[in-house]
PyMOL commands that place a pseudoatom at each C-alpha (Angstrom):
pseudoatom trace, name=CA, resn=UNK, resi=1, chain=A, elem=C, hetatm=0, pos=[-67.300, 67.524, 11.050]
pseudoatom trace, name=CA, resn=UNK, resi=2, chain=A, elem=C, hetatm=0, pos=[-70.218, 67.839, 13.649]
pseudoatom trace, name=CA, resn=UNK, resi=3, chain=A, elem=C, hetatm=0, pos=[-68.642, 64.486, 15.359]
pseudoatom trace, name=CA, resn=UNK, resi=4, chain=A, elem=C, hetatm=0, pos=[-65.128, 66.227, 15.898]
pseudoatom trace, name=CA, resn=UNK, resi=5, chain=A, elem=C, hetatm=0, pos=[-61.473, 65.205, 14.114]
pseudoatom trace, name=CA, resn=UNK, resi=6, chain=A, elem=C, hetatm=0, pos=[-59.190, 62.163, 14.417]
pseudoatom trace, name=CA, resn=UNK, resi=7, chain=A, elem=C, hetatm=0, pos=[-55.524, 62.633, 13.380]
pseudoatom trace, name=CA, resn=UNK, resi=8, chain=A, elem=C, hetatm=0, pos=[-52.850, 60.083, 14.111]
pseudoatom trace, name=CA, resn=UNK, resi=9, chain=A, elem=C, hetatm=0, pos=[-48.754, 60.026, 12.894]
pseudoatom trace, name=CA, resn=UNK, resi=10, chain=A, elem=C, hetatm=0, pos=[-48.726, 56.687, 10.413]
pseudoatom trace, name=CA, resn=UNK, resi=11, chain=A, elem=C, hetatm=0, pos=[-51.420, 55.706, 12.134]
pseudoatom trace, name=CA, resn=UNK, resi=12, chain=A, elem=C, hetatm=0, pos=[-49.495, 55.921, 16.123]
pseudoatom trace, name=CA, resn=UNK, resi=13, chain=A, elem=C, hetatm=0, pos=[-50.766, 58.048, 18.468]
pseudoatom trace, name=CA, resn=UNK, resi=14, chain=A, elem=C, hetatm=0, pos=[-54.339, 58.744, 17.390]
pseudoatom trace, name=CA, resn=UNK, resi=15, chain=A, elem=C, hetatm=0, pos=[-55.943, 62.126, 18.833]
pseudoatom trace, name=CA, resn=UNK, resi=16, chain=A, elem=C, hetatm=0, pos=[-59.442, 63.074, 18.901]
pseudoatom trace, name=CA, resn=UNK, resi=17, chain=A, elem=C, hetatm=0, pos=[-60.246, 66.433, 18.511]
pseudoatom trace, name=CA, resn=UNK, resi=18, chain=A, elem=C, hetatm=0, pos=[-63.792, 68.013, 19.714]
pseudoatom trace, name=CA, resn=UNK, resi=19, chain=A, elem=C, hetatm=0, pos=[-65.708, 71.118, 17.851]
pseudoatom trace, name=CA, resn=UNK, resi=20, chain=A, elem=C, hetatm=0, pos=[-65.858, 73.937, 19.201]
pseudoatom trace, name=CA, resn=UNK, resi=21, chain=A, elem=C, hetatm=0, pos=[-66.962, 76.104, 16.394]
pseudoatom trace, name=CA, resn=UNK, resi=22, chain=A, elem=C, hetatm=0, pos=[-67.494, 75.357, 12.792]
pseudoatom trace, name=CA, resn=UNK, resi=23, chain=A, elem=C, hetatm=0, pos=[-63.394, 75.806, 12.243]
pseudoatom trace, name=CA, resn=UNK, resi=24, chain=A, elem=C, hetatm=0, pos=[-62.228, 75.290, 15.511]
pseudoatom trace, name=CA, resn=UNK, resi=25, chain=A, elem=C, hetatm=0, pos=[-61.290, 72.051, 17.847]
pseudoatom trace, name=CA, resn=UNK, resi=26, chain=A, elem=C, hetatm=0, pos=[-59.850, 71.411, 21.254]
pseudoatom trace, name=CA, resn=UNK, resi=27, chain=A, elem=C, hetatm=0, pos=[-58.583, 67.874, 22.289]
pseudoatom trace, name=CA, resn=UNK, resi=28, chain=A, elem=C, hetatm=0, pos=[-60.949, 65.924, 24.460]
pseudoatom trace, name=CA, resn=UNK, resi=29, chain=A, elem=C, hetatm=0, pos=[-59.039, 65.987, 27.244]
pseudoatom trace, name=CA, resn=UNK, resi=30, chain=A, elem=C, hetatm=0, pos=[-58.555, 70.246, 26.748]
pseudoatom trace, name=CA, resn=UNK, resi=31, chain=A, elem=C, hetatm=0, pos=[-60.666, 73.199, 27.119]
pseudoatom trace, name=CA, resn=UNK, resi=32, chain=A, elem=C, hetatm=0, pos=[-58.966, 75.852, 24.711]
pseudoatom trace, name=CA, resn=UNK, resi=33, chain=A, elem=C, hetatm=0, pos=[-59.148, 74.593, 21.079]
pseudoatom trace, name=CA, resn=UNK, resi=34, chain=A, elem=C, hetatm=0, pos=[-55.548, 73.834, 19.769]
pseudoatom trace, name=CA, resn=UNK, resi=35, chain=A, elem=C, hetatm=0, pos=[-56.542, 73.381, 15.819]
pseudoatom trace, name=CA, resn=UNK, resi=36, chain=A, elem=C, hetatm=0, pos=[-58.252, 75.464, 13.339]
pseudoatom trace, name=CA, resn=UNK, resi=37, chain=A, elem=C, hetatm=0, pos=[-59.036, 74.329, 9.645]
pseudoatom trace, name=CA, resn=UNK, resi=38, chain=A, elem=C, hetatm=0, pos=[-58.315, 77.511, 7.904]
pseudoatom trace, name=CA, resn=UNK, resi=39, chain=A, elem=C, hetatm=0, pos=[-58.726, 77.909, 3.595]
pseudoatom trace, name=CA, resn=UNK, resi=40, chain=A, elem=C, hetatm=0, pos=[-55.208, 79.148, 1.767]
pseudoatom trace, name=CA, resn=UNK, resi=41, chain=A, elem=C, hetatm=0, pos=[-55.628, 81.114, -1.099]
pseudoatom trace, name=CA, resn=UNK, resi=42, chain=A, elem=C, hetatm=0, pos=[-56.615, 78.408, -3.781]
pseudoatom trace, name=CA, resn=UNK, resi=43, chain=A, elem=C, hetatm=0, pos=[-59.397, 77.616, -1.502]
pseudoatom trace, name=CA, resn=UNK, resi=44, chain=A, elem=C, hetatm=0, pos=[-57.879, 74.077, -0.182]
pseudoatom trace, name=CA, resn=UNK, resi=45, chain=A, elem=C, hetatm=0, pos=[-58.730, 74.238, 3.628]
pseudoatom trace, name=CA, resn=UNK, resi=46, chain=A, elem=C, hetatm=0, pos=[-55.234, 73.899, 5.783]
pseudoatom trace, name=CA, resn=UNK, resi=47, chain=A, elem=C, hetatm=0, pos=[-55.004, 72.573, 9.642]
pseudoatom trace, name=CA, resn=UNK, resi=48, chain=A, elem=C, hetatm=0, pos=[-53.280, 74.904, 11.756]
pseudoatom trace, name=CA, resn=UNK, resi=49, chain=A, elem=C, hetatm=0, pos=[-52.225, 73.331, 15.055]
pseudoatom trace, name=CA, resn=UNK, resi=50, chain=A, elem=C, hetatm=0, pos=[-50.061, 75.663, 17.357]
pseudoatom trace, name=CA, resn=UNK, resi=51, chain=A, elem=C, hetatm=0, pos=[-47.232, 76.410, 15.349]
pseudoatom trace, name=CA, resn=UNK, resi=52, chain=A, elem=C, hetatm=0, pos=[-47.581, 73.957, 12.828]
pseudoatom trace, name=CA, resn=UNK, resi=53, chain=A, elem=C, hetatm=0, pos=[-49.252, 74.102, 9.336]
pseudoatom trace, name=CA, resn=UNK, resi=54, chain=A, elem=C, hetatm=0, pos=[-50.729, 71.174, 7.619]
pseudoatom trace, name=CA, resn=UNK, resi=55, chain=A, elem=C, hetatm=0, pos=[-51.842, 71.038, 3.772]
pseudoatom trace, name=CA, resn=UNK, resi=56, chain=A, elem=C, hetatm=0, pos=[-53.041, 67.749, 2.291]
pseudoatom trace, name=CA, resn=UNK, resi=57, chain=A, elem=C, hetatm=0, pos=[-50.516, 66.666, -0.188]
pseudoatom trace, name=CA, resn=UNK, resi=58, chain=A, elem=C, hetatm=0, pos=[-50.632, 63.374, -2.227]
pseudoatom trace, name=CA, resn=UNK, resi=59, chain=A, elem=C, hetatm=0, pos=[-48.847, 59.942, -1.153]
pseudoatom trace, name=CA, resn=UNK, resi=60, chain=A, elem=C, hetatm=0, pos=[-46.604, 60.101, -4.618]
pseudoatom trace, name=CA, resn=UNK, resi=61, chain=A, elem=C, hetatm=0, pos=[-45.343, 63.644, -3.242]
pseudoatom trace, name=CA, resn=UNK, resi=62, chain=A, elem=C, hetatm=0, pos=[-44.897, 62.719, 0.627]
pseudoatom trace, name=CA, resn=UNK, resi=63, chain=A, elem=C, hetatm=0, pos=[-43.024, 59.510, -0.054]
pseudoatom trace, name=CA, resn=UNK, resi=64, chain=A, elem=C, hetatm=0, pos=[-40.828, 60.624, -2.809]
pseudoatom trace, name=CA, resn=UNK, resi=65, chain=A, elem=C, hetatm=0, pos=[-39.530, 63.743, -0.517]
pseudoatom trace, name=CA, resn=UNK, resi=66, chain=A, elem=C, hetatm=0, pos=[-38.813, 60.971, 2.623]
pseudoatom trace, name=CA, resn=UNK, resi=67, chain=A, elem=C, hetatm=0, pos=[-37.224, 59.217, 0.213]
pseudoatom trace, name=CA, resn=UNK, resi=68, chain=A, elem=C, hetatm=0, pos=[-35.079, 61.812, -1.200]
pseudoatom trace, name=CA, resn=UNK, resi=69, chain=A, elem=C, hetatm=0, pos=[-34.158, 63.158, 2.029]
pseudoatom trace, name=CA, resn=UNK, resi=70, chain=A, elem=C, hetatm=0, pos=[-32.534, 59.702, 3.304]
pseudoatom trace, name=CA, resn=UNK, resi=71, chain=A, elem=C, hetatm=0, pos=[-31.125, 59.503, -0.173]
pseudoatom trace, name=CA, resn=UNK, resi=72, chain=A, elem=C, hetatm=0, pos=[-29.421, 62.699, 0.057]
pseudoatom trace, name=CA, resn=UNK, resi=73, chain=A, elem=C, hetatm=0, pos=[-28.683, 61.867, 4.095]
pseudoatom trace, name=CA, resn=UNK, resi=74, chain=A, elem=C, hetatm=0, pos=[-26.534, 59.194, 2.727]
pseudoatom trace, name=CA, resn=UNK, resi=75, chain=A, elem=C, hetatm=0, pos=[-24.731, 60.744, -0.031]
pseudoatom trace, name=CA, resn=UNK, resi=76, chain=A, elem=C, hetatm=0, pos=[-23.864, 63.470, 2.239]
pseudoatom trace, name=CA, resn=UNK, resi=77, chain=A, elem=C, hetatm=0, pos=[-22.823, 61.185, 5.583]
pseudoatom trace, name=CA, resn=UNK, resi=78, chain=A, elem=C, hetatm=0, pos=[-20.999, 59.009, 3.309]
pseudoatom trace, name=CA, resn=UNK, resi=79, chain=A, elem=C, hetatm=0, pos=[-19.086, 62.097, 1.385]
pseudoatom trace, name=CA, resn=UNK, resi=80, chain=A, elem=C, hetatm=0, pos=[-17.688, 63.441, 4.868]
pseudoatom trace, name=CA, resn=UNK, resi=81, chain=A, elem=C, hetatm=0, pos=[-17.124, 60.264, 6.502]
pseudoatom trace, name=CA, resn=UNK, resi=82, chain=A, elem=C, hetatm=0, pos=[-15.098, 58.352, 3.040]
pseudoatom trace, name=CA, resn=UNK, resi=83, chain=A, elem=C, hetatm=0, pos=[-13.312, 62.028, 3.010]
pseudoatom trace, name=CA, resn=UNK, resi=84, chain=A, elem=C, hetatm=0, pos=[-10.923, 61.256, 6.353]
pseudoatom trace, name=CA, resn=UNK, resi=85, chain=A, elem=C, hetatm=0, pos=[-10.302, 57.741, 4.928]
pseudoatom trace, name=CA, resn=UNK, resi=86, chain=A, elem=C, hetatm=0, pos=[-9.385, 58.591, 1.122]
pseudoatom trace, name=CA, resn=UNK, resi=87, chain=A, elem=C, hetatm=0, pos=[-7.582, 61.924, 2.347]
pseudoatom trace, name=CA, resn=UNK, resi=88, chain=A, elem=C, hetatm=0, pos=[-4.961, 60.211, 4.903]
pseudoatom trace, name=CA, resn=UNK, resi=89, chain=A, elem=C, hetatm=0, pos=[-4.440, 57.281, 1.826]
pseudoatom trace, name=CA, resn=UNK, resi=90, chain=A, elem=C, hetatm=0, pos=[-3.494, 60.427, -0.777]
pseudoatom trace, name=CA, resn=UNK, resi=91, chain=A, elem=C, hetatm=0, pos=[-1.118, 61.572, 2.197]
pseudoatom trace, name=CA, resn=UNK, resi=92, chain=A, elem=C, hetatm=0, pos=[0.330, 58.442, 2.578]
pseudoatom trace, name=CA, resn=UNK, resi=93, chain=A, elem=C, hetatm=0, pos=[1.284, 57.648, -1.705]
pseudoatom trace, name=CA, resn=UNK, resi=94, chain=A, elem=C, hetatm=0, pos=[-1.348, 54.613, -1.051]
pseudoatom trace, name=CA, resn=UNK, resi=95, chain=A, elem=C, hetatm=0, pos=[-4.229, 56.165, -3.225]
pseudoatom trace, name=CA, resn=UNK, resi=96, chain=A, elem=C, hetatm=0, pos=[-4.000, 54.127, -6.490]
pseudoatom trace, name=CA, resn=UNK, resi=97, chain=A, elem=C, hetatm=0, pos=[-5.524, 55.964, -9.281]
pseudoatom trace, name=CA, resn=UNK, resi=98, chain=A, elem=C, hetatm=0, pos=[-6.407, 58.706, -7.528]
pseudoatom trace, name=CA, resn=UNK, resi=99, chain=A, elem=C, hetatm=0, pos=[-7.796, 60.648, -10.302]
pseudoatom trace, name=CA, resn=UNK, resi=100, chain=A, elem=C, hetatm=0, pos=[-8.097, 64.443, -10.128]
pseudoatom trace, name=CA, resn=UNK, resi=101, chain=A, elem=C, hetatm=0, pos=[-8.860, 65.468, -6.722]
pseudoatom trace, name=CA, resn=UNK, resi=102, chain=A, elem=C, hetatm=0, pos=[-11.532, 67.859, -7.562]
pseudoatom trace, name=CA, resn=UNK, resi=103, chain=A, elem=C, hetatm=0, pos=[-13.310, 64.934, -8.096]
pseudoatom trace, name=CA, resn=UNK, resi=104, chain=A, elem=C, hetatm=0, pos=[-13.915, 64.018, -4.964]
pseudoatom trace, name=CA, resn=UNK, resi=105, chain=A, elem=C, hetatm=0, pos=[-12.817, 67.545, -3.223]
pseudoatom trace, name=CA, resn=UNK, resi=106, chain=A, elem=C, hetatm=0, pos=[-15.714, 69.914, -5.004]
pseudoatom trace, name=CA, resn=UNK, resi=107, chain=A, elem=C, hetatm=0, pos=[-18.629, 67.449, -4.051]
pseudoatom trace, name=CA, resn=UNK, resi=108, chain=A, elem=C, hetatm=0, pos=[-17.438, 66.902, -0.769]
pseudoatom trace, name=CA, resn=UNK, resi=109, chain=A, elem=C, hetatm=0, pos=[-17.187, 70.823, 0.070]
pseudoatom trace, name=CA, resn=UNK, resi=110, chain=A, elem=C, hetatm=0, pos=[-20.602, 71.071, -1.303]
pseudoatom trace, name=CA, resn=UNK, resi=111, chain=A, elem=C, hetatm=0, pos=[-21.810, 68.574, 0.779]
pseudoatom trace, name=CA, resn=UNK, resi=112, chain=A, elem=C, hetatm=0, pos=[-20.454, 70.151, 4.112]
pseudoatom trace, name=CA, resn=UNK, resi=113, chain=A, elem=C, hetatm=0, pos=[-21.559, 73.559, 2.865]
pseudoatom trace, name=CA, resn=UNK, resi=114, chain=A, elem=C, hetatm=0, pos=[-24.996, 71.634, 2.800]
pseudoatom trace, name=CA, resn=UNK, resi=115, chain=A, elem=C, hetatm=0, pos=[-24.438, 70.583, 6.530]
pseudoatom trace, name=CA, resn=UNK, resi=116, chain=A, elem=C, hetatm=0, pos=[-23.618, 73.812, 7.875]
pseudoatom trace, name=CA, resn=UNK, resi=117, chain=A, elem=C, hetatm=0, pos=[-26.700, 75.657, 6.164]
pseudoatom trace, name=CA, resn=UNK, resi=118, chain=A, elem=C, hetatm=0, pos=[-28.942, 73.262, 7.856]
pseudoatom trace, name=CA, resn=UNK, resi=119, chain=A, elem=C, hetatm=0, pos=[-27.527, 73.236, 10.685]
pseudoatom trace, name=CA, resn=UNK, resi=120, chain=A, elem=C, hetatm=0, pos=[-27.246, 77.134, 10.991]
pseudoatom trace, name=CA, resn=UNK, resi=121, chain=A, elem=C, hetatm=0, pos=[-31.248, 77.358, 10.489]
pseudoatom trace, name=CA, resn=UNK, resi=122, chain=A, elem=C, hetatm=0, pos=[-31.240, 74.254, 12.969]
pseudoatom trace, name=CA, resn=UNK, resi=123, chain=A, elem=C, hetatm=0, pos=[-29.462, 76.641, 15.188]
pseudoatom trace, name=CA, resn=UNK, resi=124, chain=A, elem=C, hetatm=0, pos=[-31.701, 79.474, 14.472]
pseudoatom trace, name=CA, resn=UNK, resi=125, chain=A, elem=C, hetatm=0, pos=[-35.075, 77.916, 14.773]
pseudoatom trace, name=CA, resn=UNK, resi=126, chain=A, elem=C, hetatm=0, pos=[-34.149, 76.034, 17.837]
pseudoatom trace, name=CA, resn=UNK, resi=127, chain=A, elem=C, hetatm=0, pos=[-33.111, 79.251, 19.415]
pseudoatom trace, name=CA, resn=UNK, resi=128, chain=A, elem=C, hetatm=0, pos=[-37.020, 81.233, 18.653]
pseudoatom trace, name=CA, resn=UNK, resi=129, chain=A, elem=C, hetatm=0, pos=[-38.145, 77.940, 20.093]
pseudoatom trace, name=CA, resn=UNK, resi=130, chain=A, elem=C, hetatm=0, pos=[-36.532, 77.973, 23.613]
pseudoatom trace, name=CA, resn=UNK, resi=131, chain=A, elem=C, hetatm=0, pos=[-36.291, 81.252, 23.509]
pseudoatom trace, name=CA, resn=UNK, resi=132, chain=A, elem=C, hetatm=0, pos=[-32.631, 81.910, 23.151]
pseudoatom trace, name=CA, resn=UNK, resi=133, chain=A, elem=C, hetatm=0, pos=[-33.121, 84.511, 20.945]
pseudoatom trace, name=CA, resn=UNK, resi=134, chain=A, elem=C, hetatm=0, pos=[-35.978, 85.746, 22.475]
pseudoatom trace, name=CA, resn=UNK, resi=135, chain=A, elem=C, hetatm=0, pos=[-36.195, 89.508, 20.240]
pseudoatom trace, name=CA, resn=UNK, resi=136, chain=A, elem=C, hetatm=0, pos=[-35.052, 88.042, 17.219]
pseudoatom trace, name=CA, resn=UNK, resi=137, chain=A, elem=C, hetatm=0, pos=[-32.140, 90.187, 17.123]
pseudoatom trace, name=CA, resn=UNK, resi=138, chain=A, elem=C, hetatm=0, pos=[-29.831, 87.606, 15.765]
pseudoatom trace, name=CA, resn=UNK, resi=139, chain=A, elem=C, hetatm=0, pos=[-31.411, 86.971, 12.640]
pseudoatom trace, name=CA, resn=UNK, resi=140, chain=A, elem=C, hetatm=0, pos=[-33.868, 90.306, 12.298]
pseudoatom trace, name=CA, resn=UNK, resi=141, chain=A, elem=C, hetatm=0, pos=[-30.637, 92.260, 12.018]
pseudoatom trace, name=CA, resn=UNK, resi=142, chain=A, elem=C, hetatm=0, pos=[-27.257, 91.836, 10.163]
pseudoatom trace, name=CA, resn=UNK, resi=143, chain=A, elem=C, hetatm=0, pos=[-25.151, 89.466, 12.905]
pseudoatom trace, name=CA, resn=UNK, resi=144, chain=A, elem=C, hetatm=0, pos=[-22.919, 86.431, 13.161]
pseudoatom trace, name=CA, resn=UNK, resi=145, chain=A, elem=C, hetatm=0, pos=[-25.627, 84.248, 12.489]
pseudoatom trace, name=CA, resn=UNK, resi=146, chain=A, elem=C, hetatm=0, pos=[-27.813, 86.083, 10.018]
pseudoatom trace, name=CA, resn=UNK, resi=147, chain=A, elem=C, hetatm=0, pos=[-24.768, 86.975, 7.376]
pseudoatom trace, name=CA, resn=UNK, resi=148, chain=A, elem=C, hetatm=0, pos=[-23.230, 83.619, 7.830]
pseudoatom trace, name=CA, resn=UNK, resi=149, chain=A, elem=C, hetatm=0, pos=[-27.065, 81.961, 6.793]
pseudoatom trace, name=CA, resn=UNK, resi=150, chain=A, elem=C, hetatm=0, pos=[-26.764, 84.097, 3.965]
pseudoatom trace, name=CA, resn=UNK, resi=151, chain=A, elem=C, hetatm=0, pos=[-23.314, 83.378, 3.110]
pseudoatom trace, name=CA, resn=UNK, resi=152, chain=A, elem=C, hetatm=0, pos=[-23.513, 80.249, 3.030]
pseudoatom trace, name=CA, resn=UNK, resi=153, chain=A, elem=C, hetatm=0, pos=[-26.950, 79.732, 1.371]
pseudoatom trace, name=CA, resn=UNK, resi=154, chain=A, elem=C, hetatm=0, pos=[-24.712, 81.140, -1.802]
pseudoatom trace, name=CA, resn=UNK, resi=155, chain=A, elem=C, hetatm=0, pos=[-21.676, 79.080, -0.887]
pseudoatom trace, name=CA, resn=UNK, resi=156, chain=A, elem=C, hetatm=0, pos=[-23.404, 75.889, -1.143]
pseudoatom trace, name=CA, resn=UNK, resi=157, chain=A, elem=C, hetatm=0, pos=[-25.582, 76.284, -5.148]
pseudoatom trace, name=CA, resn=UNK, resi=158, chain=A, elem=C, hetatm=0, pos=[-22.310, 77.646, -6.154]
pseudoatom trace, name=CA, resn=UNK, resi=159, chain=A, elem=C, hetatm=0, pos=[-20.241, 74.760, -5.235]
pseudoatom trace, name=CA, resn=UNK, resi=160, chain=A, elem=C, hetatm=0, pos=[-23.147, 72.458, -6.133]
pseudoatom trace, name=CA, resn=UNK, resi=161, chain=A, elem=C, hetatm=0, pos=[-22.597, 73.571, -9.691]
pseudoatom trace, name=CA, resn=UNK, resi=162, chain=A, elem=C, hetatm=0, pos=[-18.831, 73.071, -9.792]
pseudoatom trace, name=CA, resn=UNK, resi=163, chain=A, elem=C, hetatm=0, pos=[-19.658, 69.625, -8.476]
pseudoatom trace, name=CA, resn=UNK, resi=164, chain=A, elem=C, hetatm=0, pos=[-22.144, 69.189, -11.652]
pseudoatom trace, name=CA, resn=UNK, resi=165, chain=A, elem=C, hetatm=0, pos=[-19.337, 71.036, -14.188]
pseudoatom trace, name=CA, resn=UNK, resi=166, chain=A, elem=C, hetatm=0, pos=[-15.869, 68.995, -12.651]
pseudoatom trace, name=CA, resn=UNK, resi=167, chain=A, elem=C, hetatm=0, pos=[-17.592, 65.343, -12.460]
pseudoatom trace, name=CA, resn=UNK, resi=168, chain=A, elem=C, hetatm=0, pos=[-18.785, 65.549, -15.953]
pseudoatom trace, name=CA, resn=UNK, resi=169, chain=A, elem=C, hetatm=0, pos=[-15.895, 67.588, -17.380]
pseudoatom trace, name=CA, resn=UNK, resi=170, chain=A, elem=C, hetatm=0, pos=[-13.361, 64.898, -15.391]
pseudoatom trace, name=CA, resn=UNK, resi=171, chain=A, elem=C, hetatm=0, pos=[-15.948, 62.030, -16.825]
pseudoatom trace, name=CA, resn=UNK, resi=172, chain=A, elem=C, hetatm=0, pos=[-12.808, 59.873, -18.499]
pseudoatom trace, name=CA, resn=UNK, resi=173, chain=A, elem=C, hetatm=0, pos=[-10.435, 61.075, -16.384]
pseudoatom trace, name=CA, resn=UNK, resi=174, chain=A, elem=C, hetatm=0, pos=[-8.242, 57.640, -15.310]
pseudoatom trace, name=CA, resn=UNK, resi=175, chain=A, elem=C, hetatm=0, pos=[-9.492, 57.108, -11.525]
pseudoatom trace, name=CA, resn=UNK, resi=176, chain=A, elem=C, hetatm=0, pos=[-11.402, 54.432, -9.717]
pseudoatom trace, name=CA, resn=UNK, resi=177, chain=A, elem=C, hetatm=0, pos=[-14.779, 54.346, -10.804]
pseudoatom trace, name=CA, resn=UNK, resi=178, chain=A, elem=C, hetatm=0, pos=[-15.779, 53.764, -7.677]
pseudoatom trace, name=CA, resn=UNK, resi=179, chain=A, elem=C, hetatm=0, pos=[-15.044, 56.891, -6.261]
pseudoatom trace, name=CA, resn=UNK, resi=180, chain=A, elem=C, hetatm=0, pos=[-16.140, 58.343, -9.209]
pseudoatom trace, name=CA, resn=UNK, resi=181, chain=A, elem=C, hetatm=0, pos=[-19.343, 57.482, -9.555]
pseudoatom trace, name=CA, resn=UNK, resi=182, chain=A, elem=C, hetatm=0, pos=[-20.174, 58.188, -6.042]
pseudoatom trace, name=CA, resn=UNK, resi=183, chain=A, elem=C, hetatm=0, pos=[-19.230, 61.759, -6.627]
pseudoatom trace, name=CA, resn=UNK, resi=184, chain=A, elem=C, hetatm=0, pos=[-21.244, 62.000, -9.257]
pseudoatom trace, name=CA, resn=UNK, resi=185, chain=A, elem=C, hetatm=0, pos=[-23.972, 60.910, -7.018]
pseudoatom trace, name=CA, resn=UNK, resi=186, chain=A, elem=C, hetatm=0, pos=[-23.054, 63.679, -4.339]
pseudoatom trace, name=CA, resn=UNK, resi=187, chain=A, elem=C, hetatm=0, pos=[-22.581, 65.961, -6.997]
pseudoatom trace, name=CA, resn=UNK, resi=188, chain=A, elem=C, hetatm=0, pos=[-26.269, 65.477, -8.582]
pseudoatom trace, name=CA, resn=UNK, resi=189, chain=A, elem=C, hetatm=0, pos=[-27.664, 65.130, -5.126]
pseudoatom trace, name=CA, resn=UNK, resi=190, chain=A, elem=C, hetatm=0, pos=[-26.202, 68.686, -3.938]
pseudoatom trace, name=CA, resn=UNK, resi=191, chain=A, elem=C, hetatm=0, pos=[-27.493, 70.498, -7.431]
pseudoatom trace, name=CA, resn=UNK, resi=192, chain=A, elem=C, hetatm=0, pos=[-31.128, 68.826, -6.657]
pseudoatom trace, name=CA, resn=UNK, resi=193, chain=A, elem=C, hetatm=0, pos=[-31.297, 69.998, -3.271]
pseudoatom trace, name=CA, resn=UNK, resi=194, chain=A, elem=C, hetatm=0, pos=[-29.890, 73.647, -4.258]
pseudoatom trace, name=CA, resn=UNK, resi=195, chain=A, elem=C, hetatm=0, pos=[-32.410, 73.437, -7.340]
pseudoatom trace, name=CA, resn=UNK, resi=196, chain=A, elem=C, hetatm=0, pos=[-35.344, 72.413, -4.001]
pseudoatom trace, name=CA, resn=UNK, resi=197, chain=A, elem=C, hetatm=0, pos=[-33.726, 75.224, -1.692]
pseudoatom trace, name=CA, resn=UNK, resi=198, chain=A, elem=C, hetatm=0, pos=[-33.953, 78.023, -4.254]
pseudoatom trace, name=CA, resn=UNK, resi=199, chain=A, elem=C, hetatm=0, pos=[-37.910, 76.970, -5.125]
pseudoatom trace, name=CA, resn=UNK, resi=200, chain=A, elem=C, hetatm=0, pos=[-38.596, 77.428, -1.553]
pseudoatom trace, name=CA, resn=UNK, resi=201, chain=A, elem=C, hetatm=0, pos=[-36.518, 80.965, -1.629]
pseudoatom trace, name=CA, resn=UNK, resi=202, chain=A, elem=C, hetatm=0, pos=[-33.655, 79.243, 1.176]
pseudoatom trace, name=CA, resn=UNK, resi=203, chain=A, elem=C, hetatm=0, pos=[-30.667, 80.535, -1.492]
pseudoatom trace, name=CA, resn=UNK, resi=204, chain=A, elem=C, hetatm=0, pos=[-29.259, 83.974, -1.107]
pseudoatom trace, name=CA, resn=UNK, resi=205, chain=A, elem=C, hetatm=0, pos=[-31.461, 84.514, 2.476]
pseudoatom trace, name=CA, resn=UNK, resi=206, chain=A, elem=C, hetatm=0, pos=[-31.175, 87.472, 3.972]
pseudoatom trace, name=CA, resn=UNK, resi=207, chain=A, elem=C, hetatm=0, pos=[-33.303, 87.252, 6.785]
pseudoatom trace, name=CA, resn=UNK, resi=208, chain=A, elem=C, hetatm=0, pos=[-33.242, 91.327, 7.830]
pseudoatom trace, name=CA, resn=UNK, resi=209, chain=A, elem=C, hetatm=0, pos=[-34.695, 92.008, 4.380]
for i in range(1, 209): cmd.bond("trace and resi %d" % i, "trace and resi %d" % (i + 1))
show_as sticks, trace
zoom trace
């Protein structure tokens, strides 16, 4: 790596990077370096730029997590946004075969318990960034946001599993099948990304532990 780094976003905005020791680079237009390459425990070397961690990972593995996250983006949008629609039909006696309603009730509730988590740790990374919580009190110590993170990162497996239990328990229940089948969808899609969350330690966090 004598001649310096290249690195580029799908191939858009291409960067050159210059040694300036055997692990360390500045940009060519910079005088402080900016990335290291520094070896995890397995020995695979990982690029450390700022605050941001890189770790080669296959194509298989990078595509099939973009394409899980738009899949489960749409299962969720859909869940909230059909919710108003089908809810104000049941109100108004026009909901033919509506079916149980935990049907479509459990999945849904699981799927805006999903929004809320991420948007709580949206909330709380956003606010180290700019520095709105500038001594980590917020989320080093039990508060408003720190207990309802945790509260809610058991909220959402739990009702991710009653989605699993009531779509398959409710699986002849007379009902459009339709509607049915697209909770199932939520429903799987909420107990895979609660199975992904608790690999990566997100259920039951307790940030001041």
């Amino acid at each position: 790596m004598s001649d310096g780094l290249s690195t580029s976003i799908y191939g858009q905005g291409r960067k050159r990077w210059v040694p300036v020791s055997e692990r360390l680079f500045r940009r060519e237009d910079q005088s402080a370096p900016t990335l290291a390459l520094l070896p995890d425990a397995d020995g695979e070397i990982l690029i450390q730029s700022r605050w941001t961690t890189f770790k080669h990972v296959s194509a298989l593995r990078y595509w099939a997590q973009i394409v899980g996250i738009a899949l489960v983006s749409v299962l969720t949008l859909s869940s909230v946004l059909f919710a108003p629609i089908w809810g104000l039909r049941k109100l108004l006696g026009r909901l033919p075969d509506a079916g149980p309603l935990a049907v479509r009730i459990v999945p849904l509730l699981s799927a805006v318990l999903l929004m809320v988590f991420d948007g709580l740790i949206v909330v709380a990374v956003w606010g180290m960034i700019i520095g709105v919580v500038t001594d980590l009190s917020a989320l080093g110590t039990p508060s408003f946001l720190s207990v309802s993170i945790m509260l809610v990162s058991i909220a959402f497996p739990l009702a991710a599993a009653a989605s699993l239990f009531i779509v398959i328990r409710e699986r002849g229940a007379p009902m459009n099948r339709i509607a049915y089948w697209h909770s199932v969808f939520v429903a799987m899609a909420m107990a895979a990304v609660a199975v992904y969350y608790g690999y990566w330690g997100l259920i039951g966090l307790r940030l001041w532990a």
